[in-house]
N, C-alpha and C positions, 0 to 999 in steps of 0.2 A: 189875611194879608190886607193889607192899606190901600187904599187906591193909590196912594203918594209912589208905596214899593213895589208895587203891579207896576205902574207906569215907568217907574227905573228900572224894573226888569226887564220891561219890553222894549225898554230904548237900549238896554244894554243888549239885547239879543239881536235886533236890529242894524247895534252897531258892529257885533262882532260878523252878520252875513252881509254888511255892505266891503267888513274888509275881506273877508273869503271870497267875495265878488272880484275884489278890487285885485286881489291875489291873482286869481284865477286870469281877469284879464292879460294881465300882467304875464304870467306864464306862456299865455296863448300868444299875444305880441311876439314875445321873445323866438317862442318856436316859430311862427311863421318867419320873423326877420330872418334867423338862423339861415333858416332851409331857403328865403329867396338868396340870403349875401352867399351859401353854397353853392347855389346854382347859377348864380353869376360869375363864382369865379369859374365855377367848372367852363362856364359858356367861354369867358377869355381866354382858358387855357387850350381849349380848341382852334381860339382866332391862328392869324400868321403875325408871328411877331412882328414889329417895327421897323425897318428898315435905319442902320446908322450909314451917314456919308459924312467922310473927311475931305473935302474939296480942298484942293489947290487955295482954291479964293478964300479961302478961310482963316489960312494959315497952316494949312497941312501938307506943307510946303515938299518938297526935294529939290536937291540941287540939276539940271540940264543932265538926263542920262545918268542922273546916278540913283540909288536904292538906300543912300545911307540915310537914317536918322536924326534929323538935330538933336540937340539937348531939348529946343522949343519943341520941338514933335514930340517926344516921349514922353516930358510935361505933362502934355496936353493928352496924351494915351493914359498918362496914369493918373491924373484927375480926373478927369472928363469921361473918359471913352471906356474906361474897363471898367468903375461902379456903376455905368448906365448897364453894362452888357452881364452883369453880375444880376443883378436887380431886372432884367425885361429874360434872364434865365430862368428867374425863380418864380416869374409870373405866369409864364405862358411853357413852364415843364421845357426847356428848349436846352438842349445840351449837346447840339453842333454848331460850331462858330466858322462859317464861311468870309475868309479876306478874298475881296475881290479888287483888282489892280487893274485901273483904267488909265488909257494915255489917249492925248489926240493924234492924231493923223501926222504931221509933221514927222516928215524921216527924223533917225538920229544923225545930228551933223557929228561925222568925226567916230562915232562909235558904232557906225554902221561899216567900216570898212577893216575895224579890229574884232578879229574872230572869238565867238563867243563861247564864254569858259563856265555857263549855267547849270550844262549835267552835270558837271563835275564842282558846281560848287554850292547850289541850290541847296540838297538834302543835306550837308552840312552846315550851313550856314541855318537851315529850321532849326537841329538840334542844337544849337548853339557850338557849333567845332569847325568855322569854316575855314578853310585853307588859305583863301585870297577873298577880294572883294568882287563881288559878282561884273560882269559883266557882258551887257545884253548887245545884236546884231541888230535887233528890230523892238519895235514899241509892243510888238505878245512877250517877247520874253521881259523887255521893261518891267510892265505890268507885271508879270509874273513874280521879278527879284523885287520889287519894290511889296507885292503881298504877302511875301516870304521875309521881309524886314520885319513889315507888322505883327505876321502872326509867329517869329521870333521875341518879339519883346513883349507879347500878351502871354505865350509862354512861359516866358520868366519870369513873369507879374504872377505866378501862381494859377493863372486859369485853365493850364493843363489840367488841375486836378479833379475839376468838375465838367469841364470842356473840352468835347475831340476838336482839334482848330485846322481847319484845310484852308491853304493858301489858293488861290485860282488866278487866272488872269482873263479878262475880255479883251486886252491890247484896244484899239481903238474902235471897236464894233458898237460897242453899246453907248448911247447917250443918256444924259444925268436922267431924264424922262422915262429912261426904259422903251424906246422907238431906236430900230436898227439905225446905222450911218446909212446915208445917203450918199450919192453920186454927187461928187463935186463939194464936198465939206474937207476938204483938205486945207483944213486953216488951224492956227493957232489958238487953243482957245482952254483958259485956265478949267472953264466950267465943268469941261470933260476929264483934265486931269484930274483923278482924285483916288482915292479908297473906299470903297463899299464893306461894310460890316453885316452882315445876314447871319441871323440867329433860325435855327430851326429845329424840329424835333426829329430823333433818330429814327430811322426805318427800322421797323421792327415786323420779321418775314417769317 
């Protein structure tokens, strides 16, 4: 053999274990990314999901004392509010849907002194059959029928079928901060009205 074809052999032998190098890296790369992007989701899907709030001041409006929906609220649930709660489901494995109904301190004028028709219209109005329109004595039950609106028309957006959806009420105890009321905050105040969204994963005993 030639020194010319010695020399092209050894450059071609050369060149075939820098690509089997180069392969091999290349494999090893992959598997380490693989198994960290695993183990990162795995570590998110452990976190506590995100917290969603529909404030008053937002535009997540209701009318003084009432539980009904606008067209603009539903809009805004079916844009906005149900592909985020679809999407931070599928991240964090979360398949209970907590509506929480908050009101400020401020009696109800006028619908505190007509007696309230909740038990008997509440559980109907979740499954969509309600008889009349709710009507609350105090700002727990507000919060209550006004979280039973929400998790009625998340509902019927389809999210029943991968989500158990509990309606809840705080009435005026809990501030947007998550710090109990205080003595003497009996004032007006949009910030406190609103709806809390809480996604979380199922007890499993």
């Amino acid at each position: 053999m030639s020194r010319s074809a010695s020399r092209s052999s050894l450059h071609l032998q050369m060149g075939q274990e820098t690509i089997y190098l180069l392969l091999a890296v290349t494999m090893f790369t992959t598997i380490v990314l693989a198994a960290y992007l695993l183990a990162l989701r795995q570590e998110v899907k452990q976190q506590d999901p995100p917290i969603i709030v529909l404030p008053e001041a937002e535009g997540y409006y209701f009318g003084a004392g009432s539980a009904a929906l606008s067209g603009d609220f539903e809009n805004r649930l079916r844009r906005l509010v149900i592909p985020r709660l679809r999407e931070i489901g599928a991240t964090y494995d979360a398949t209970v849907i907590e509506v929480i109904g908050h009101t400020d301190e401020i009696p109800l004028h006028g619908h505190g002194q007509l007696p309230s028709n909740l038990d008997a219209v509440l559980v109907p109005m979740f499954v969509g059959d309600a008889p009349a329109e709710p009507v609350a004595a105090d700002n727990a039950g507000l919060g209550m029928a006004r979280a039973v609106a929400v998790a009625r028309f998340m509902r019927e957006s389809g999210l029943s079928s991968k989500f158990t959806i509990i309606p809840l009420s705080a009435g005026p105890f809990l501030k947007p901060d998550d710090t109990a009321l205080s003595a003497g905050e009996a004032v007006a105040d949009e910030a406190r009205r609103r709806i809390e969204v809480r996604l979380r994963r199922r007890e499993h005993r």
